[in-house]
C-alpha positions, 0 to 999 in steps of 0.5 A, a space after each residue: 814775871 808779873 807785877 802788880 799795875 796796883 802796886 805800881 800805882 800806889 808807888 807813882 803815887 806815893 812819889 807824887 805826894 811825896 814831892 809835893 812838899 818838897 817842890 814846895 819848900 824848894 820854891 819857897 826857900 829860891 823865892 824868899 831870895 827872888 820874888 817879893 811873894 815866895 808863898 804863892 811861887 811855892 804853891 805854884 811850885 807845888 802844883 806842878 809837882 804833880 808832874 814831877 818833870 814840870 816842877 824841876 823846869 819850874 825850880 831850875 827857872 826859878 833857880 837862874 831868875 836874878 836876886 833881889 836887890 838887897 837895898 830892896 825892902 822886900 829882901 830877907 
């Protein structure tokens, strides 16, 4: 049985540019909640998505980090 190294090129990078906006909202949406600059934690996120394994360290990370105080102004 033989399979195409195109197809399965084309496939690994469908699935990048697919999670690429997916990392990126993820870290935005975590980041509202623990940083007082998400969009540049969501272009980070977003990035090493290009490495699939790397953005869910970054996410899982992200995940644990502490909230903001909600006394803080720069809470939502």
């Amino acid at each position: 049985m033989s399979f195409s190294l195109t197809l399965f090129g084309e496939f690994l990078a469908f699935f990048i540019l697919f999670c690429i906006p997916i990392f990126a909202l993820i870290s935005y949406k975590i980041g509202k909640r623990k940083s007082t600059m998400p969009g540049v934690l969501a272009f980070v996120g977003g990035c090493l998505a290009v490495f699939p394994l790397f953005g869910l360290i970054f996410i899982a990370l992200l995940a644990l980090k502490q909230d903001l105080p909600k006394t803080s102004p720069y809470a939502h």
